[in-house]
C-alpha positions in Angstrom: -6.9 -31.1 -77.1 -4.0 -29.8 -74.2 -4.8 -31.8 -71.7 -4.3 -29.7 -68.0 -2.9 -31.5 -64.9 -5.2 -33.2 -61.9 -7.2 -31.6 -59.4 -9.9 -32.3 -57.2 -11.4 -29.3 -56.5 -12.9 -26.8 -59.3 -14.6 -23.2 -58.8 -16.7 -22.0 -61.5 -17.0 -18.0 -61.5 -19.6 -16.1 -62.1 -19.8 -12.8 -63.9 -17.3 -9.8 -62.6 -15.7 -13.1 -60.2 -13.2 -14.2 -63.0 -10.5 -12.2 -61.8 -10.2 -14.9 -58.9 -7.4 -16.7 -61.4 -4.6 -14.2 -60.7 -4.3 -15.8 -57.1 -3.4 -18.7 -58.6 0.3 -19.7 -58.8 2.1 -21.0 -62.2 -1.1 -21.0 -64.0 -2.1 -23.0 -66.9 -4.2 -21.7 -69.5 -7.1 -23.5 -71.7 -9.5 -21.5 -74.0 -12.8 -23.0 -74.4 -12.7 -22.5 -78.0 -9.7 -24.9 -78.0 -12.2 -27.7 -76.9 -14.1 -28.9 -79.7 -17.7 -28.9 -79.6 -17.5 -27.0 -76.2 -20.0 -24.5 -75.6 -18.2 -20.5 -75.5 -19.8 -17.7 -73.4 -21.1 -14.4 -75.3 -21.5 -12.9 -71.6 -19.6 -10.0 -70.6 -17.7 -10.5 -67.4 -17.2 -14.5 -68.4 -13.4 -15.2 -69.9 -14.6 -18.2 -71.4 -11.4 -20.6 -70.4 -10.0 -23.4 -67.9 -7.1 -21.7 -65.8 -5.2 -24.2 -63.8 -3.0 -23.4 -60.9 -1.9 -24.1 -57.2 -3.3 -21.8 -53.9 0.0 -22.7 -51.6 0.1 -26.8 -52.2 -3.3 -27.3 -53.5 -4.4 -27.7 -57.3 -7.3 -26.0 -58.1 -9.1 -25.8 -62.0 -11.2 -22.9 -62.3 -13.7 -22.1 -64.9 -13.3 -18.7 -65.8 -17.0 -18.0 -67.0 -19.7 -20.0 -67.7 -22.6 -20.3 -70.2 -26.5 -20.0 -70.2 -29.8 -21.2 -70.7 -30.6 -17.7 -72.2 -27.7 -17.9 -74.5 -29.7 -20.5 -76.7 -27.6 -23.6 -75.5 -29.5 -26.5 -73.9 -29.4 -27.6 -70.5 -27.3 -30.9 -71.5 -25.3 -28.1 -73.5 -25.1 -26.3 -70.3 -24.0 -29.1 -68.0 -21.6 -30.2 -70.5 -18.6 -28.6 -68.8 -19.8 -30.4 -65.8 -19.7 -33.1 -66.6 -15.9 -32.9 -68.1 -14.8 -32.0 -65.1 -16.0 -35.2 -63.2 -14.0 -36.9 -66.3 -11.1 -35.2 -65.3 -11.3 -36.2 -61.9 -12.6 -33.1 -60.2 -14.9 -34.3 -56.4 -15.5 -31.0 -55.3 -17.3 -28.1 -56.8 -17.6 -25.0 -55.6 -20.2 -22.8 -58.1 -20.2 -18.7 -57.6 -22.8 -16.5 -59.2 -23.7 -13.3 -59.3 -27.2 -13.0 -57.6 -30.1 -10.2 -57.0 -31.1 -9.9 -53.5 -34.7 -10.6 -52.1 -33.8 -10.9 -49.0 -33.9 -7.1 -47.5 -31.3 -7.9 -44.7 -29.1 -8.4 -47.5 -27.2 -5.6 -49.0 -25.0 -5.1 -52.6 -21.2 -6.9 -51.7 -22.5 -9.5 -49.2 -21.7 -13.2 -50.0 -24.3 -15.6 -49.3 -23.9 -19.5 -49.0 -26.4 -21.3 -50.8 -28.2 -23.6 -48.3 -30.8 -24.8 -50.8 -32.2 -24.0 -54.6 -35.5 -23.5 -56.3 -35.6 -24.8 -60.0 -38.2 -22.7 -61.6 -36.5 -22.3 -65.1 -38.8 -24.9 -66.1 -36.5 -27.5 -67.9 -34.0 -30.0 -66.3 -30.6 -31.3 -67.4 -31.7 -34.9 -66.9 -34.4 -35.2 -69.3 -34.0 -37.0 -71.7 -32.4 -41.2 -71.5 -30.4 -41.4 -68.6 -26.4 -42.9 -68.7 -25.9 -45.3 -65.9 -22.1 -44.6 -66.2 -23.2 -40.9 -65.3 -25.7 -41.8 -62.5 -29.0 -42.8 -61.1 -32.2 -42.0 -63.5 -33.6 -41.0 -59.9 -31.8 -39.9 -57.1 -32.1 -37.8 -53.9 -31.8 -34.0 -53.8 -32.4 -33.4 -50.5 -28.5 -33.3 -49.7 -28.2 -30.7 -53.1 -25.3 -28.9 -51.7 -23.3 -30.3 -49.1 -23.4 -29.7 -45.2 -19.9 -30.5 -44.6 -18.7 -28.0 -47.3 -21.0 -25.6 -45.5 -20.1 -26.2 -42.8 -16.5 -25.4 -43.8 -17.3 -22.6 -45.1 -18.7 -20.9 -42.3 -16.3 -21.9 -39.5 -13.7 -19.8 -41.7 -16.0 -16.8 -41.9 -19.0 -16.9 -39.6 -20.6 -13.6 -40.9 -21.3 -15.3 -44.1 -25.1 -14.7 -45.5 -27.0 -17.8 -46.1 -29.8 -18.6 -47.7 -32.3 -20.1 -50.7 -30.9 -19.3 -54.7 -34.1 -19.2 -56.8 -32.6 -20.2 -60.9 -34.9 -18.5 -63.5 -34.3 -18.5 -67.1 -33.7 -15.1 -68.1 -32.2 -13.8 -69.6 -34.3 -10.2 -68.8 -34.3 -9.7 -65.1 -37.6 -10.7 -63.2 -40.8 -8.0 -62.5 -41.9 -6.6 -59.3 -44.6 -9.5 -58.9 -42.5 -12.2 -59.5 -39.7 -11.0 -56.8 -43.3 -10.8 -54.7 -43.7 -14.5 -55.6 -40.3 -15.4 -55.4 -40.3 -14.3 -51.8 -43.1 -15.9 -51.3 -41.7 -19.1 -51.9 -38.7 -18.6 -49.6 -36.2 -17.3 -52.4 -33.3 -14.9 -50.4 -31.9 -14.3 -54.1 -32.3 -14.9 -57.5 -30.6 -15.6 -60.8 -29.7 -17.3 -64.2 -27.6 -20.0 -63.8 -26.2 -22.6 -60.9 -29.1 -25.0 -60.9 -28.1 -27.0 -63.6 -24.9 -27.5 -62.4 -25.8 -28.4 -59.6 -28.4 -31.1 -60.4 -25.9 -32.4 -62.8 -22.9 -32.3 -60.5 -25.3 -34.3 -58.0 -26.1 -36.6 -60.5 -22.3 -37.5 -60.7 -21.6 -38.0 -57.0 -19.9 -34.6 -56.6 -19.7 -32.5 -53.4 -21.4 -29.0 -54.5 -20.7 -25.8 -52.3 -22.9 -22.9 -54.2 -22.1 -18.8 -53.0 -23.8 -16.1 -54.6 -22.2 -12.2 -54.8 -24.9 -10.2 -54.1 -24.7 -7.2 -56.5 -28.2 -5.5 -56.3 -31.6 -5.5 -54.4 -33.9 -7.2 -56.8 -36.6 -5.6 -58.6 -39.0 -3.6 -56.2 -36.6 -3.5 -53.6 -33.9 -1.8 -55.2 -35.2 1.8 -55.8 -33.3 2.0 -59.3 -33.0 0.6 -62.8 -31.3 -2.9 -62.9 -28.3 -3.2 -65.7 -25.9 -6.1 -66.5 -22.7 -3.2 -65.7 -24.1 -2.9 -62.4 -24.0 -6.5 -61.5 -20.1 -6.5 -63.1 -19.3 -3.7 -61.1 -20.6 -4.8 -57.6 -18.9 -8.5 -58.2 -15.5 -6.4 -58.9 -15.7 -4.6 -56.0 -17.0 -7.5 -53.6 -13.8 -9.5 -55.3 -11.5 -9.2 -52.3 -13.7 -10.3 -49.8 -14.5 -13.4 -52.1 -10.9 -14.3 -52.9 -10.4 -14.5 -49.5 -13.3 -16.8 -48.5 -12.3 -19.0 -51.7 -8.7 -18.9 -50.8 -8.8 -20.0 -46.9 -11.9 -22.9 -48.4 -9.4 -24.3 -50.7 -6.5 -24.7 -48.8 -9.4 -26.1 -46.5 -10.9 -28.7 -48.8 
């Protein structure tokens, strides 16, 4: 397998953010397919590869694309890129999603810090024997994504959105009554993927910053018909505004 030079920090992006890599300097390229027994993406709007590069003096791995619950991979399957990134050294994590928004003060092209997450997908990475060498069997979640790297992020951009990511399974998008629940519980958006990696990347004593693109009002709030090209689209065009956040964090970091 090509083996890609060090880093500490990586960014995993989230449908219609891939596009992020070509603000990377002398980039480095690394299919997933290349990696054997790697889980590969069948979303559109995820590249499916490792693109390594520099923004100014600072080494950065991105994962262009991710994969899914909803795809049919398991949650260890889903993790697993996760966890080969802490092999490779990586500290900090910075995961991006695209998101629905629950919150009505939130509009399509705002970027929201994830503060907190609820895990209602109903499974867990963890389950299953735990590897010491990995981490804990229990450990505290309380800390799930970190202050400091919030903190970060808003000093560089104080009219950043913040607020609680809600991870369902998918892979349809949710019904008028469960948005109603969802808000219920304190959700300000919702999606399909993050919380794994996140309990995972906690697991293995890594820093996790989580920002989701808003890209639609949720079901019930949003007036119209919710499609996967709609989601694509509003990432694409929120994509300046989010290379600049990621751009000014990294060279933060």
């Amino acid at each position: 397998m090509p083996i890609l030079p060090p880093a500490q920090i990586a960014v995993v992006l989230g449908s219609g953010l891939g596009q992020f890599a070509d603000a990377l300097t002398n980039p480095q390229y690394l299919p997933y397919s290349q990696i054997t027994g790697f889980p590969v993406s069948t979303v559109e709007g995820h590249a499916g590869q490792f693109v390594h590069g520099f923004i100014n003096q600072t080494p950065v791995l991105l994962m262009q694309g991710r994969v899914h619950r909803y795809e049919g991979y398991t949650p260890a399957e889903v993790v697993f890129p996760i966890r080969m990134l802490k092999s490779w050294g990586i500290e900090k994590l910075i995961l991006t999603n695209a998101a629905g928004g629950i919150n009505e003060n939130f509009k399509a092209g705002d970027l929201m810090l994830i503060s907190d997450h609820l895990n209602l997908t109903g499974d867990n990475p963890l389950i299953g024997p735990n590897d010491s060498k990995l981490g804990p069997r229990f450990f505290d979640m309380s800390d799930a994504y970190s202050k400091k790297m919030l903190d970060l992020a808003k000093s560089i951009e104080p009219n950043l959105k913040e607020g609680v990511y809600a991870g369902m399974l998918g892979p349809c998008y949710e019904t008028v009554a469960e948005v109603r629940m969802l808000k219920m519980l304190g959700a300000d958006a919702v999606g399909m993927s993050t919380v794994f990696e996140t309990i995972a990347a906690r697991h293995l004593g890594m820093e996790v910053l989580g920002i989701s693109c808003i890209c639609n009002q949720a079901a019930g709030i949003s007036k119209s018909k919710l499609t996967h090209e709609e989601v694509v689209l509003a990432s694409e065009n929120a994509s300046k505004k989010f290379e600049d956040l990621l751009i000014r964090l990294i060279e933060s970091c």
